[in-house]
VOPAGU-2260 file (C-alpha; in pm, 1 decimal, decimal comma):
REM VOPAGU-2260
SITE   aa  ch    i         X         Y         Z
SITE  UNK   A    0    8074,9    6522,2   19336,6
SITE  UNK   A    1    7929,4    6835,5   19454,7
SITE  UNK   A    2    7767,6    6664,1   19822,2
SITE  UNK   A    3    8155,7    6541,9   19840,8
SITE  UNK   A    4    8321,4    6906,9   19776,5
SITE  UNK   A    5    8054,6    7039,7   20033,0
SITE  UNK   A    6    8158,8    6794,7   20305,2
SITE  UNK   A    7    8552,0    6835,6   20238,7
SITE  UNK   A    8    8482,5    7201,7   20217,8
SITE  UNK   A    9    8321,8    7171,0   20574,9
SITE  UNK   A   10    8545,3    6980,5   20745,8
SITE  UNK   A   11    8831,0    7203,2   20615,4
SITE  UNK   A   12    8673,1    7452,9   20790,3
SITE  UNK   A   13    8667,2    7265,3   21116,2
SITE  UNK   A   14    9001,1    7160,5   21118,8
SITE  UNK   A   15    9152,2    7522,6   21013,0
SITE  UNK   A   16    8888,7    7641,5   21266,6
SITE  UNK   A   17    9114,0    7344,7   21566,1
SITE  UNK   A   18    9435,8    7450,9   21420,2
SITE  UNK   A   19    9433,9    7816,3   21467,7
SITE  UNK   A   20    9263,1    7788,4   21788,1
SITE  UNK   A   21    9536,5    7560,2   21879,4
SITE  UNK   A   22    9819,7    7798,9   21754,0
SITE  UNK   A   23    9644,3    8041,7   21971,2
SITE  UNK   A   24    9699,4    7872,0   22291,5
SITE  UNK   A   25   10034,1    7716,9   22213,6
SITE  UNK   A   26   10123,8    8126,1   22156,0
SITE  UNK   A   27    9988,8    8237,9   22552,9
SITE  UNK   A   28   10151,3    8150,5   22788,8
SITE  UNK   A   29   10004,4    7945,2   23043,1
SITE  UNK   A   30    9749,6    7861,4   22804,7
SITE  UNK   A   31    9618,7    7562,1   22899,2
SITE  UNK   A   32    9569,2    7652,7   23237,8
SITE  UNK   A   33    9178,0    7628,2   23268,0
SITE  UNK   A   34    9022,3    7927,8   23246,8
SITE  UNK   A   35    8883,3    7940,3   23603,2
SITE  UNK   A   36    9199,4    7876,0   23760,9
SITE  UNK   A   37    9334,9    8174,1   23570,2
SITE  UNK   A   38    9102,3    8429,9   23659,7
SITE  UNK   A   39    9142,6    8311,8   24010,7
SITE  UNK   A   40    9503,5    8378,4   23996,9
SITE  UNK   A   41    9511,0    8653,1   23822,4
SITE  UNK   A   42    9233,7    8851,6   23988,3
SITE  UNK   A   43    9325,6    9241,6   23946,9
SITE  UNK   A   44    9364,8    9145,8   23482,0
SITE  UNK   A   45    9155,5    8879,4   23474,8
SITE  UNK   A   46    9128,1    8716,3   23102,0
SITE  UNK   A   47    8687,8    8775,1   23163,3
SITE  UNK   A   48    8429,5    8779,4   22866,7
SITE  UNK   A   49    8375,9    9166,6   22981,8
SITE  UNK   A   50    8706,2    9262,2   22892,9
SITE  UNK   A   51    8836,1    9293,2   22500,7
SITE  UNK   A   52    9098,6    9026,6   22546,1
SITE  UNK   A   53    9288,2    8963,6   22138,2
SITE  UNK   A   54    9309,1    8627,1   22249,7
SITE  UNK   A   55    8950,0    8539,4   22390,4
SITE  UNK   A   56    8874,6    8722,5   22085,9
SITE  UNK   A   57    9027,6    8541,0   21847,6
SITE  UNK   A   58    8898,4    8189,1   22000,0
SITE  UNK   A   59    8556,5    8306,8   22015,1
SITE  UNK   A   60    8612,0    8342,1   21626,3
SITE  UNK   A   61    8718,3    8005,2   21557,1
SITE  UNK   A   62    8511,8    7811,3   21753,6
SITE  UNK   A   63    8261,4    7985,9   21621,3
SITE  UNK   A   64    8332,5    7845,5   21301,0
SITE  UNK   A   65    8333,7    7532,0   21422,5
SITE  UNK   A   66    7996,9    7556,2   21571,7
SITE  UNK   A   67    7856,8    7725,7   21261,7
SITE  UNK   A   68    7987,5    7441,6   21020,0
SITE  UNK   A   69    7870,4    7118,2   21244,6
SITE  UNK   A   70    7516,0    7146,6   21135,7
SITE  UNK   A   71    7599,3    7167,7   20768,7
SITE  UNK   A   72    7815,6    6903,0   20757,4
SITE  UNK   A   73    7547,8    6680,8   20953,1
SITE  UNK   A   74    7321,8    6746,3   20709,2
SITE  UNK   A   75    7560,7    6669,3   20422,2
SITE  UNK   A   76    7700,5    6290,1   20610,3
SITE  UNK   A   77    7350,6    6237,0   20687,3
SITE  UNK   A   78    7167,6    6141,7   20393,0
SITE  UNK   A   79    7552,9    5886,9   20327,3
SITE  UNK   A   80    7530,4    5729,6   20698,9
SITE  UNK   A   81    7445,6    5362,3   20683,9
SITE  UNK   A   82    7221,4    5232,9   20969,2
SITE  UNK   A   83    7344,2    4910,8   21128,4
SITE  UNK   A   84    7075,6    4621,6   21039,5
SITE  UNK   A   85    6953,4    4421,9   21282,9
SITE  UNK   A   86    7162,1    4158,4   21387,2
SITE  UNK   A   87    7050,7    3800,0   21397,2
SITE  UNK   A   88    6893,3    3683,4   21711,3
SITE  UNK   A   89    6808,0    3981,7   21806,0
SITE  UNK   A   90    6392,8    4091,5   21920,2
SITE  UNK   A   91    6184,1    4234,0   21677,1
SITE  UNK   A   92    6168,7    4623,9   21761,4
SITE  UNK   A   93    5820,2    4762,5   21821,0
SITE  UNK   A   94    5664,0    5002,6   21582,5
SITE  UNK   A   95    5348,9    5159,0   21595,9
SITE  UNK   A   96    5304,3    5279,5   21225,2
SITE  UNK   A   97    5002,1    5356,9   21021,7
SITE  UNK   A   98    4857,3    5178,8   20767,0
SITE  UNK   A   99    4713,2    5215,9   20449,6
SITE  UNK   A  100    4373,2    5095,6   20512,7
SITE  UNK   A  101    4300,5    5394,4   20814,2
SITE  UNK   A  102    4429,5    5201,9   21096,7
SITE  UNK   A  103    4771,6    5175,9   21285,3
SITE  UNK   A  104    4963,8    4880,3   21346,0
SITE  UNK   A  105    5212,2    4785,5   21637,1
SITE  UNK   A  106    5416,3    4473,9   21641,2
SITE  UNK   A  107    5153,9    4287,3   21945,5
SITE  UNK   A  108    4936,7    4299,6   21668,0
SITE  UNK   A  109    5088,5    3995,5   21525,8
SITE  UNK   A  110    5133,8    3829,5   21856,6
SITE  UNK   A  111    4903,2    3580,2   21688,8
SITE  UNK   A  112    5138,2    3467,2   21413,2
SITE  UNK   A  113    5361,8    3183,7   21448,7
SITE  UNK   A  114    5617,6    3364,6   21249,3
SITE  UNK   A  115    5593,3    3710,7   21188,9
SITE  UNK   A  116    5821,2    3836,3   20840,2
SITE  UNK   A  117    5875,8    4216,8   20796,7
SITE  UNK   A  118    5933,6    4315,6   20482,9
SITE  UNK   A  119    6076,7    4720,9   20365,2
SITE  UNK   A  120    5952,7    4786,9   20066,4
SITE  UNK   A  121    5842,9    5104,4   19883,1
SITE  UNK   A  122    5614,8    5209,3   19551,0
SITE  UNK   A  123    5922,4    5347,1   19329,7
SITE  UNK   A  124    6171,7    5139,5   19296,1
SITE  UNK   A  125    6123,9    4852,6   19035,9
SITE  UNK   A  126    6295,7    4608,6   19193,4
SITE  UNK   A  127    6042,1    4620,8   19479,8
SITE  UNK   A  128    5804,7    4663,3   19184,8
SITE  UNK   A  129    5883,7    4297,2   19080,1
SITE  UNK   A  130    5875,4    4218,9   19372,0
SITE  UNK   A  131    5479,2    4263,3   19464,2
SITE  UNK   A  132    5307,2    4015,5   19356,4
SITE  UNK   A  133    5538,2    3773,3   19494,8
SITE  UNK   A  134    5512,7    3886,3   19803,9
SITE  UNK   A  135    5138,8    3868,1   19799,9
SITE  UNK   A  136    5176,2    3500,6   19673,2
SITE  UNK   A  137    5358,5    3398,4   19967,4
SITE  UNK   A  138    5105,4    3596,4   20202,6
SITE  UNK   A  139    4868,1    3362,0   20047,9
SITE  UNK   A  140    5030,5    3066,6   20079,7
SITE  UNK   A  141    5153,2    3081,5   20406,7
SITE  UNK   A  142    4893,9    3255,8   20630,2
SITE  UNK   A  143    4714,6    2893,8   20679,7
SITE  UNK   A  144    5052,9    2820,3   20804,1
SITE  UNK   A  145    5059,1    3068,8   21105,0
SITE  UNK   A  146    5295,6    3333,7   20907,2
SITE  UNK   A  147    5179,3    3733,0   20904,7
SITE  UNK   A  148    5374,7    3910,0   20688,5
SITE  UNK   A  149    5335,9    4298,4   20690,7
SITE  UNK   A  150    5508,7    4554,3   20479,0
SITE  UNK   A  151    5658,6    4873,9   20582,4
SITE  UNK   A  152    5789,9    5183,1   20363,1
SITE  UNK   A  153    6112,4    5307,5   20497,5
SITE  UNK   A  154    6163,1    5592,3   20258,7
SITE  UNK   A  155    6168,6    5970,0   20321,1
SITE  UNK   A  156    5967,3    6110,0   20012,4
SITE  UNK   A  157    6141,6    6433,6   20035,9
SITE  UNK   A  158    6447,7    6272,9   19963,2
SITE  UNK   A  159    6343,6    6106,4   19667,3
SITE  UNK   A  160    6402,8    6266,8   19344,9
SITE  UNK   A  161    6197,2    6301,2   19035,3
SITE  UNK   A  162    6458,6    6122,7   18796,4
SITE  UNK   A  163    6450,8    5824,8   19037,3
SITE  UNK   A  164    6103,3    5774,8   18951,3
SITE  UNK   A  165    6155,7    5663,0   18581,0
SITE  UNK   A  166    6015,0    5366,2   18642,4
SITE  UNK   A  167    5730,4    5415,3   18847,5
SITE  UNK   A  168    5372,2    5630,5   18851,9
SITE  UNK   A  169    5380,7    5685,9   19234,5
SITE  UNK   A  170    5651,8    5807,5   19461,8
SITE  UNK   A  171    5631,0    5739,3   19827,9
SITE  UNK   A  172    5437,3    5953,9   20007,2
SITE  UNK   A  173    5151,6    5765,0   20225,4
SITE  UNK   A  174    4888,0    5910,1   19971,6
SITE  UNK   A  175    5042,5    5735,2   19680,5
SITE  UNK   A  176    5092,0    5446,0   19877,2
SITE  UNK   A  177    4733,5    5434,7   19915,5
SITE  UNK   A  178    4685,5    5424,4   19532,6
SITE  UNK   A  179    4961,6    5130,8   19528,2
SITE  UNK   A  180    4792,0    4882,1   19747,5
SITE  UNK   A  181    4449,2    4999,4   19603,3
SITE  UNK   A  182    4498,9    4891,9   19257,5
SITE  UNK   A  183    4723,3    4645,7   19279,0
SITE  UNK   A  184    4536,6    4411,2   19528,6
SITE  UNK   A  185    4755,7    4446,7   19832,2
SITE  UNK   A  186    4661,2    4196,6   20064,9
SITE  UNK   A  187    4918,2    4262,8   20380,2
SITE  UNK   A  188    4947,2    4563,4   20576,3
SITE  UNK   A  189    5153,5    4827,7   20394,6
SITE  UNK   A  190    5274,2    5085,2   20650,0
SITE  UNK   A  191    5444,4    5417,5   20604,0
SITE  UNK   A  192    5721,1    5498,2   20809,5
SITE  UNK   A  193    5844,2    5819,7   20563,6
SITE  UNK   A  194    5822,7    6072,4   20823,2
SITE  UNK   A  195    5996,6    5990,1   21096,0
SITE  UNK   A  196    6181,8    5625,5   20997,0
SITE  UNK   A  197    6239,4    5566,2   21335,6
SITE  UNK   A  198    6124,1    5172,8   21242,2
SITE  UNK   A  199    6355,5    5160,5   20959,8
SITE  UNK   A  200    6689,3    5257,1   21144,1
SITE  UNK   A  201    6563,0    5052,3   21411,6
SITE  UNK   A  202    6593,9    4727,8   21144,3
SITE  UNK   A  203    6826,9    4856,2   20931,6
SITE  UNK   A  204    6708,9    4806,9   20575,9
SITE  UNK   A  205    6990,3    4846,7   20325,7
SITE  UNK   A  206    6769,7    4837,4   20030,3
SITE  UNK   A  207    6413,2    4779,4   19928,1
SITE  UNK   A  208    6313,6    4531,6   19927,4
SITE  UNK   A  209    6450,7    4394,5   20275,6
SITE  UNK   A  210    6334,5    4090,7   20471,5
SITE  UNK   A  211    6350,2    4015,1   20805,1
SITE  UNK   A  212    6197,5    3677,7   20952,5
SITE  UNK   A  213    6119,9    3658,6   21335,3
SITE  UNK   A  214    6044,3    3323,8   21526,8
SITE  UNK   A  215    5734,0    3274,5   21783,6
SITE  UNK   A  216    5946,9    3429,7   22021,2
SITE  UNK   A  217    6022,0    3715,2   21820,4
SITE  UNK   A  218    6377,4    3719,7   21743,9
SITE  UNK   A  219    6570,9    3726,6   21393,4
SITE  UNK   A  220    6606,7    3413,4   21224,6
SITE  UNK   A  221    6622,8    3551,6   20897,3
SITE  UNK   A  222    6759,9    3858,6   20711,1
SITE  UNK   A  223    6793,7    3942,0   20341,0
SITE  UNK   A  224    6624,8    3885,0   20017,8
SITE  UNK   A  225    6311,6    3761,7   19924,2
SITE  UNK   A  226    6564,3    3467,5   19643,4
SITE  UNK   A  227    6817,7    3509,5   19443,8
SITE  UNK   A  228    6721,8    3685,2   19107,4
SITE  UNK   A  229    6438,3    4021,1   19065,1
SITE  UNK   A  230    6396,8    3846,6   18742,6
SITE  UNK   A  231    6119,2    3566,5   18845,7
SITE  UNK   A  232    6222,6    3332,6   18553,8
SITE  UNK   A  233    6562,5    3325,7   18653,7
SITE  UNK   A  234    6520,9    3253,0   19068,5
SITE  UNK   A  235    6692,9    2931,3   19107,2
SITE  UNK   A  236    6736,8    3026,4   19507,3
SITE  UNK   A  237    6392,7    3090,1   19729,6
SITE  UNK   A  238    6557,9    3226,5   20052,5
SITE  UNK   A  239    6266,6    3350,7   20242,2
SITE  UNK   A  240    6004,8    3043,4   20155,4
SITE  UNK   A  241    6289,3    2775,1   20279,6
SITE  UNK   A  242    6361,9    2980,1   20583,9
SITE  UNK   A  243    5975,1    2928,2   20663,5
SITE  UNK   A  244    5940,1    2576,6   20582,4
SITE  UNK   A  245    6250,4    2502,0   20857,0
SITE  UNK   A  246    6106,0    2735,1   21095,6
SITE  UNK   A  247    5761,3    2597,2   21002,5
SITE  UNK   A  248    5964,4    2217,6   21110,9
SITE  UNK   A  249    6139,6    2363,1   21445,4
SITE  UNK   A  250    6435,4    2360,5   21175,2
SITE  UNK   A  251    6740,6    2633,7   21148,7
SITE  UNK   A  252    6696,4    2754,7   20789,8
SITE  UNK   A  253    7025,2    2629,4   20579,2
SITE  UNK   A  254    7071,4    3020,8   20471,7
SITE  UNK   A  255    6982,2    3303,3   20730,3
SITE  UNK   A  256    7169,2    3626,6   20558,1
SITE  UNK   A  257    7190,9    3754,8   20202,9
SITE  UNK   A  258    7281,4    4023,6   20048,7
SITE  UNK   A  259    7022,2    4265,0   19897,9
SITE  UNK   A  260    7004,2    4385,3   19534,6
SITE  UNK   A  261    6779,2    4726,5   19525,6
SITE  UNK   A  262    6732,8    5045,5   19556,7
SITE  UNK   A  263    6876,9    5166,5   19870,8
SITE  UNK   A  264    6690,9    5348,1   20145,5
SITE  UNK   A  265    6594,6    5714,6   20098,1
SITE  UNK   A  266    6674,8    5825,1   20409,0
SITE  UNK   A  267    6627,9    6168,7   20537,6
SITE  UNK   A  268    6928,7    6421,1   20491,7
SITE  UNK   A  269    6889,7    6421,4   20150,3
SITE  UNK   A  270    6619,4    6729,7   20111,4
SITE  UNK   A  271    6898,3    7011,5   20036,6
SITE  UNK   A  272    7039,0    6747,5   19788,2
SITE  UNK   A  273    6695,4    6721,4   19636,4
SITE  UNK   A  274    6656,5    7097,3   19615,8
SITE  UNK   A  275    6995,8    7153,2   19448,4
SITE  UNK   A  276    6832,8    6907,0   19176,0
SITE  UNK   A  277    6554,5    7070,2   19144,0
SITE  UNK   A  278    6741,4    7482,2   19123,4
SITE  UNK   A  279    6942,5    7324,3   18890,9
SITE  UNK   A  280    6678,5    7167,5   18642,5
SITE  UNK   A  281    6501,0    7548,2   18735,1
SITE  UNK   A  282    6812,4    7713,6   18538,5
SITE  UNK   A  283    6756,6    7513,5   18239,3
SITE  UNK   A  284    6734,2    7734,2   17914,1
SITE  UNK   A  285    6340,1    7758,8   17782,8
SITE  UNK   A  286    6293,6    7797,5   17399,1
SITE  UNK   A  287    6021,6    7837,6   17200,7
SITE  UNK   A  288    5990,2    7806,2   16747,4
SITE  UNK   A  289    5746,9    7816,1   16474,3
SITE  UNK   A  290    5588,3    7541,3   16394,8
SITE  UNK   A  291    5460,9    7561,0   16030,4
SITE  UNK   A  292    5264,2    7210,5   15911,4
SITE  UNK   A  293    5559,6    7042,6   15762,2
SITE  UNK   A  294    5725,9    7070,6   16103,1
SITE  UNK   A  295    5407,7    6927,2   16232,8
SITE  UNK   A  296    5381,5    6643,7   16010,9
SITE  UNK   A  297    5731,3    6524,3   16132,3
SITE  UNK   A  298    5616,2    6563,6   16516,2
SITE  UNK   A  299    5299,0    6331,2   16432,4
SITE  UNK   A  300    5505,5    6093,5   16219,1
SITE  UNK   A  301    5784,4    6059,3   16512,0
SITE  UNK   A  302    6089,3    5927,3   16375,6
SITE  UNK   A  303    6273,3    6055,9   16715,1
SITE  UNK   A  304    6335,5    5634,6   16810,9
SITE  UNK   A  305    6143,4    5821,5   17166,2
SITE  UNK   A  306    5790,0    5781,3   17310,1
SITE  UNK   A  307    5678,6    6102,6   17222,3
SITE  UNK   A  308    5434,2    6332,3   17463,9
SITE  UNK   A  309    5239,3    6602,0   17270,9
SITE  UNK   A  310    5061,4    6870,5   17413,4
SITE  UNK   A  311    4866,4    7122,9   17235,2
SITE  UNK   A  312    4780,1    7411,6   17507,8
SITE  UNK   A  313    4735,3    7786,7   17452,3
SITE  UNK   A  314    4760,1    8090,0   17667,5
SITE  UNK   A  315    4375,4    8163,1   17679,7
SITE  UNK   A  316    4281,4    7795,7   17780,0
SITE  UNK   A  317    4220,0    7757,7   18136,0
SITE  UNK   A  318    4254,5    7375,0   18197,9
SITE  UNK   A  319    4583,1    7412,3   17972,9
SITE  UNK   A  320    4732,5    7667,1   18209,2
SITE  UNK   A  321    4638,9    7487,5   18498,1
SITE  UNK   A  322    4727,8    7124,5   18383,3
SITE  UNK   A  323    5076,4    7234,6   18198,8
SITE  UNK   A  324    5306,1    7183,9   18561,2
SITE  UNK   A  325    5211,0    6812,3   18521,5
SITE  UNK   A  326    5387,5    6818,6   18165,9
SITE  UNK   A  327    5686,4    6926,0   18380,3
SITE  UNK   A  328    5707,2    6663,4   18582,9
SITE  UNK   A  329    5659,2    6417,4   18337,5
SITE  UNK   A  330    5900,6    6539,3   18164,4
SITE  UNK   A  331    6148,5    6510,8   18436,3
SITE  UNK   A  332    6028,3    6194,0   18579,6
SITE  UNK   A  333    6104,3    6011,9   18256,3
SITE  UNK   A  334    6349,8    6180,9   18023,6
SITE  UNK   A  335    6620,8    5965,4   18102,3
SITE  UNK   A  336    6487,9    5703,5   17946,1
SITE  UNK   A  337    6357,5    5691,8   17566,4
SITE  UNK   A  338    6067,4    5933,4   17640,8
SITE  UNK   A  339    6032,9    6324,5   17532,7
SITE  UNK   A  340    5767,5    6555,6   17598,0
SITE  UNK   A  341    5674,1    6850,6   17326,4
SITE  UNK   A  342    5436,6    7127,5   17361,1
SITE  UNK   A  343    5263,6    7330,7   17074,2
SITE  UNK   A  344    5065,9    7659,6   17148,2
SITE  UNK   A  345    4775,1    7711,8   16924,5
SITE  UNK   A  346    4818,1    8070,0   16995,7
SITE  UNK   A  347    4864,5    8329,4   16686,0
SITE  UNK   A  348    5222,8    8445,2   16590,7
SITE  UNK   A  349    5208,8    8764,1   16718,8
SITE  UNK   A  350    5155,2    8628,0   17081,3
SITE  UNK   A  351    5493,5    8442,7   17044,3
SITE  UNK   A  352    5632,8    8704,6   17360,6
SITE  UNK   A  353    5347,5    8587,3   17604,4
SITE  UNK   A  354    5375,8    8218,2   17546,7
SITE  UNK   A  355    5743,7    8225,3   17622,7
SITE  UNK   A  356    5729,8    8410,5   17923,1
SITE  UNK   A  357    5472,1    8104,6   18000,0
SITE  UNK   A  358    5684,7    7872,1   17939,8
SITE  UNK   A  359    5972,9    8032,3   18149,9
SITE  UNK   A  360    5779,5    8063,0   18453,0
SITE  UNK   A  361    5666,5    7723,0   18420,6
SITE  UNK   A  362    6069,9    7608,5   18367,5
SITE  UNK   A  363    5957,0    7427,3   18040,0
SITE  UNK   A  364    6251,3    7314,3   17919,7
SITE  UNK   A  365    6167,7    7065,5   17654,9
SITE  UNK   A  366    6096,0    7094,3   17348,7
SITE  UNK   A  367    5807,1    7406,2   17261,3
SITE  UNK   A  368    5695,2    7504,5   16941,1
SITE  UNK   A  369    5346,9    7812,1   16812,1
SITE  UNK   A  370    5177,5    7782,6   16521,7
SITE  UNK   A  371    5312,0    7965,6   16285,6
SITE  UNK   A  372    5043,0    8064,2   16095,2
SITE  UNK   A  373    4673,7    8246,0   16176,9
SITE  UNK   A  374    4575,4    7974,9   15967,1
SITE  UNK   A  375    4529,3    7741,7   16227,7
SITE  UNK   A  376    4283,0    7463,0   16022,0
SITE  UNK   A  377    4569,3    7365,8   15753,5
SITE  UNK   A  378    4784,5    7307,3   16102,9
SITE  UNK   A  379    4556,9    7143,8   16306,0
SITE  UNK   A  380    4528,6    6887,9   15982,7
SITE  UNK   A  381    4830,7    6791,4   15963,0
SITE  UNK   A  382    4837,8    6700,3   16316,4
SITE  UNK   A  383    4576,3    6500,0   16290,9
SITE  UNK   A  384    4264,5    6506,4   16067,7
SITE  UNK   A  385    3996,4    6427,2   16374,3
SITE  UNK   A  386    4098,1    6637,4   16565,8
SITE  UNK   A  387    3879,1    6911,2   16547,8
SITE  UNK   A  388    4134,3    7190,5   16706,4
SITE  UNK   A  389    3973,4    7219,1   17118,9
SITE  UNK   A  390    4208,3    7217,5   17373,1
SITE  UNK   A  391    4410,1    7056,8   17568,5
SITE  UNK   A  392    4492,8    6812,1   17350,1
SITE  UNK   A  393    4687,7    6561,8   17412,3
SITE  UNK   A  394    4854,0    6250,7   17231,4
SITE  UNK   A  395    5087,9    5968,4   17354,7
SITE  UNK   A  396    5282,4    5802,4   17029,0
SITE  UNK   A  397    5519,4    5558,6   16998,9
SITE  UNK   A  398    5849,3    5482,5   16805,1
SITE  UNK   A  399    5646,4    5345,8   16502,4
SITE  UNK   A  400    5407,4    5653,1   16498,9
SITE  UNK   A  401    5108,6    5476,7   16679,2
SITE  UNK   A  402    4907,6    5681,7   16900,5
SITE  UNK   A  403    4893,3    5518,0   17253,6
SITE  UNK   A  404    4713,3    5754,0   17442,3
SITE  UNK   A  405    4461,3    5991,4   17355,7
SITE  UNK   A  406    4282,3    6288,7   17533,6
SITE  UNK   A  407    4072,8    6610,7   17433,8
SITE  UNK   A  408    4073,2    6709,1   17780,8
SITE  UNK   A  409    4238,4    6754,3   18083,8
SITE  UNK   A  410    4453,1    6499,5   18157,1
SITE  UNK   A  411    4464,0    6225,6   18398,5
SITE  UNK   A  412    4868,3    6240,4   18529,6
SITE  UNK   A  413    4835,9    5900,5   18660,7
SITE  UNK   A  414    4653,2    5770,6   18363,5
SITE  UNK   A  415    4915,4    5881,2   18178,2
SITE  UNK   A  416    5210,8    5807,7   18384,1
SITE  UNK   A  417    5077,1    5444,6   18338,0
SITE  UNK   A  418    5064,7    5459,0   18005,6
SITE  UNK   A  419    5443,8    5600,7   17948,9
SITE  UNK   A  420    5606,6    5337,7   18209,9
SITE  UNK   A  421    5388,3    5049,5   18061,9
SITE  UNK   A  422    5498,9    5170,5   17700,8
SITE  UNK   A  423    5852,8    5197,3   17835,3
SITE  UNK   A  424    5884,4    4873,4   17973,5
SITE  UNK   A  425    5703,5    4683,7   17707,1
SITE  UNK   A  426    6018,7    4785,0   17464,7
SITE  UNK   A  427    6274,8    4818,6   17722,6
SITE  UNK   A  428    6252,3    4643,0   18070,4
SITE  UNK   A  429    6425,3    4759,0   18348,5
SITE  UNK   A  430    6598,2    4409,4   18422,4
């Protein structure tokens, strides 16, 4: 509601900005007489910039207005604009993208391939998630067949916000992408196309993840999904492998457009948008109690119905200070879902002031509790008995009170990121 207020609020300007210039003119006479052709005529009072003329004056102003708005409201339509997708028939565009194995790619590259399939895809979104290993199945079993099939990220990672990335441990910057086709065994090219997405609007992916199947000669033959459900027990409908096999047979595939169900493109224009997000989660109140050992017993026991984050940090501790900003994001990548994060400072009472000022800088808005006590060995045991009291210390637990993850160090974000979404899933899927 608040991009659409900005963009009515803009274009009201604009058109009060047309309407009073407008009135303007209609109110001088022999307004609309160009400008020129007036100064011409009236040589010994002519209407020029050097003179202080109400009425130049007062158009200067509005246009003005006009020209100051324009950018702002570009901005704001931007990140809503939806790029045309490629019609059928139409050439493959060229691209010359990099990849995530250190070289770059351009479309002559695959002048080899009988058929050449283009798919957008990115790391965050689950749907393209589900989609993976499928898509390296059918690399498999059609590159004996003459097919290349190379993947392309059409997402702007500064328009992607951390509460879209509930389901994920990477976003998409080409770093993380990296890490994607790393450990999960890509075995296509995966290019990034984030900065620029000149590819993207090109094609004209709606959502990822987007397919587009070109002939020997290069032009469309296919565009849509991969089949018909995200959910593999439930595809009944396997658009892409059936356009193959009749373009495979010198056939016109029975189906050559779907519809795509995803998450839609991230493209750029969405960066002030993202930074409103983030002010706002910035302004969050910050809170921080006593936490005696009954309090602490309830925190290990976990009765919240949450996956539960625990961090034990203190002021004094180094690694804690410099690790805590990853708490943050967690936090905000994954509170939306059945997932809470919870700090405890090991630090004495008294320093209660300094570990919330701590906490404020750091925008910690979750839940924070100190010991509440000097006496920190009766605390630390009913936390947990082996734990011998160094930090960081950090625990993952579950609904049930089972400790998932571990770690009497610094932590690992992605380690743990893994461990959260693969908790996460396991009791609630995404589909």
């Amino acid at each position: 509601m608040a991009d659409f207020e900005q963009r009515a609020f803009f274009v009201s300007v604009i058109w009060r900005s047309i309407g009073v210039g407008y009135f303007i003119h209609s109110k001088r006479p022999g307004s609309w007489v160009p400008f020129a052709k007036r100064c011409l005529r009236s040589p010994r009072k002519p209407p020029c910039p050097g003179r202080r003329d109400p009425y130049h004056t007062a158009m200067n102003r509005a246009w003005l207005s006009v020209l100051v708005s324009l950018p702002a409201l570009a901005r704001l339509c931007a990140a809503d604009f939806q790029i045309a997708t490629l019609p059928l028939g139409s050439a493959a565009p060229d691209f010359n993208l990099p990849g995530v194995d250190g070289r770059s790619y351009t479309l002559k590259d695959f002048a080899g391939a009988k058929i050449l399939v283009v798919v957008f895809t990115c790391n965050h979104c689950p749907t393209a998630q589900y989609y993976e290993e499928r898509l390296k199945k059918l690399v498999t079993d059609y590159k004996s067949k003459g097919v290349a099939v190379v993947a392309i990220m059409p997402n702007d990672p500064k328009s992607v916000r951390l509460d879209e990335l509930g389901w994920t441990d990477l976003s998409d910057s080409f770093e993380e992408m990296k890490i994607r086709a790393r450990d999960r065994n890509f075995n296509l090219p995966y290019l990034y196309d984030g900065d620029t997405e000149v590819v993207a609007r090109a094609y004209g992916p709606v959502a990822t993840p987007h397919v587009f199947i070109f002939d020997s000669g290069r032009n469309l033959r296919y565009v849509g999904a991969m089949d018909d459900s995200e959910r593999v027990q439930q595809v009944t409908k396997h658009y892409v492998r059936d356009a193959l096999d009749a373009l495979l047979a010198g056939r016109e595939p029975e189906v050559t457009k779907t519809k795509i169900v995803g998450c839609s493109v991230k493209w750029a224009g969405k960066a002030d948008s993202v930074k409103a997000y983030m002010e706002k989660l910035a302004a969050e109140p910050v809170s921080l109690a006593p936490a005696d050992a009954d309090t602490l017993k309830e925190l290990r026991k976990n009765q919240s119905g949450k996956f539960r984050l625990i961090n034990f940090w203190a002021t004094w501790c180094p690694p804690c200070i410099a690790e805590f900003h990853e708490f943050v994001t967690i936090n905000r990548m994954y509170r939306h879902r059945d997932f809470e994060v919870v700090t405890v400072a090991v630090n004495r009472p008294e320093e209660e002031k300094d570990v919330l000022a701590f906490l404020k800088k750091k925008q910690a808005s979750f839940q924070n509790f100190i010991f509440a006590s000097a006496r920190r060995e009766e605390l630390i045991d009913a936390v947990d008995p082996d734990w011998q009291g160094q930090v960081p210390y950090t625990v993952l637990i579950a609904p049930d009170g089972k400790i998932l993850y571990r770690e009497t160090d610094r932590i690992d974000p992605l380690t743990i990121k893994r461990a959260i979404v693969k908790a996460l899933n396991e009791k609630k899927p995404w589909y």
